[in-house]
N, C-alpha and C positions, 0 to 999 in steps of 0.2 A: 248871198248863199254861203253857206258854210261848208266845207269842202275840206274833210281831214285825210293826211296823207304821214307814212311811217317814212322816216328815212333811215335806216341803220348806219348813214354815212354823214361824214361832215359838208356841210354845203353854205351856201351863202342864199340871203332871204329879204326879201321886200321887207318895209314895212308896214305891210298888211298882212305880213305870216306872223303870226304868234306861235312861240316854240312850246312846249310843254316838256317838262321833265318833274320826276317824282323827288318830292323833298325829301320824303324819311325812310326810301327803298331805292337802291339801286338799279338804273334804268335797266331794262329786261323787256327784250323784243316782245315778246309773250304778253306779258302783262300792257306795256306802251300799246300793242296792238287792242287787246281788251278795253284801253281807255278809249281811245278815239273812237271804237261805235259807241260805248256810252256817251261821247258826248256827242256824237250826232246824230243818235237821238232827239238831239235839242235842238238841229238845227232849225226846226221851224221857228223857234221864236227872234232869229238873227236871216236880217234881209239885207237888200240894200243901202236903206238910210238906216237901219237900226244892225251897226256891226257889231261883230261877236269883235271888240277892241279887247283892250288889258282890263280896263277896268272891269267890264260884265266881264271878262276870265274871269279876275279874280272874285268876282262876286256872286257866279252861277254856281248853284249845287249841282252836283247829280250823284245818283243812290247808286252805292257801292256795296259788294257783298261787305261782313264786318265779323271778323272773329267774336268768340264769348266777352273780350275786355273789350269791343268796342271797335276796336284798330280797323282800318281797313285788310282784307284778306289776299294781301296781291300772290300769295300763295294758290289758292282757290282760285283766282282770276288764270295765274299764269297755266294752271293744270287744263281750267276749262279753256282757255283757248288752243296748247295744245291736242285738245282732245277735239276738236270743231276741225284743228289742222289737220288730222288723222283720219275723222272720219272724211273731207274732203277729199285727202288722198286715195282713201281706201273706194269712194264713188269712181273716182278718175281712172283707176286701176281697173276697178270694174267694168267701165267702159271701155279702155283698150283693149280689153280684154273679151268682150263682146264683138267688138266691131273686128278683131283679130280673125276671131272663129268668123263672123262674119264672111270676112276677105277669104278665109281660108274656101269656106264652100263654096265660093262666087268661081276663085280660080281650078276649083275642082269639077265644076260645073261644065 
C-alpha cells in the first residue's frame, strides 16, 4: 500500500521510503503537499508484491495542472493548496465557535 507522508524536517529512512523532491522548483510545503495526494491518487495501482519502488517513480505519470508554455504550474498548486488549508481552518473555527456558544447556553441553563 502506498502511504504518503510530508515531513518538513530532516529524518532518517528505510529503504522502502522513497523521498521526492521537485527538480526545477524549489521545495515548498505547499506545493510538496499538493503532490503527494496527486500521487496517491495512484496508490491503487502499487500493492504488496507490485511496489511503488524507484523505478515505477521514476516512470509513473500523473497529471499536473500546466501553465500556457506547458511548465507544470506549482504556482497554481501552491495557491490551491493554501486555499483548501484556509478553507479547513475557516470550518474548524466554525466549529469552535459553535460548540462555544453551545457550552455557553448549556452553563447558562
Amino acid at each position: 500500500m502506498v502511504i504518503g507522508f510530508y515531513h518538513p524536517y530532516e529524518c532518517i529512512f528505510s529503504d522502502s521510503v522513497k523521498r521526492f523532491h521537485l527538480k526545477s522548483y524549489k521545495d515548498n510545503a505547499f506545493v510538496l503537499l499538493f503532490m503527494k495526494v496527486v500521487i496517491l491518487q495512484q496508490k491503487s495501482k502499487f500493492g504488496y508484491l507490485y511496489k511503488f519502488n524507484a523505478e515505477r517513480m521514476t516512470n509513473t505519470r500523473i497529471m499536473l495542472p500546466v501553465t500556457d508554455s506547458g511548465t507544470p504550474d506549482y504556482e497554481y498548486m501552491e495557491q490551491y493548496a493554501k486555499n483548501m488549508m484556509l478553507r479547513k481552518y475557516k470550518q474548524y473555527l466554525a466549529y469552535l465557535d459553535s460548540k462555544n456558544k453551545t457550552d455557553t447556553i448549556a452553563t447558562n441553563d
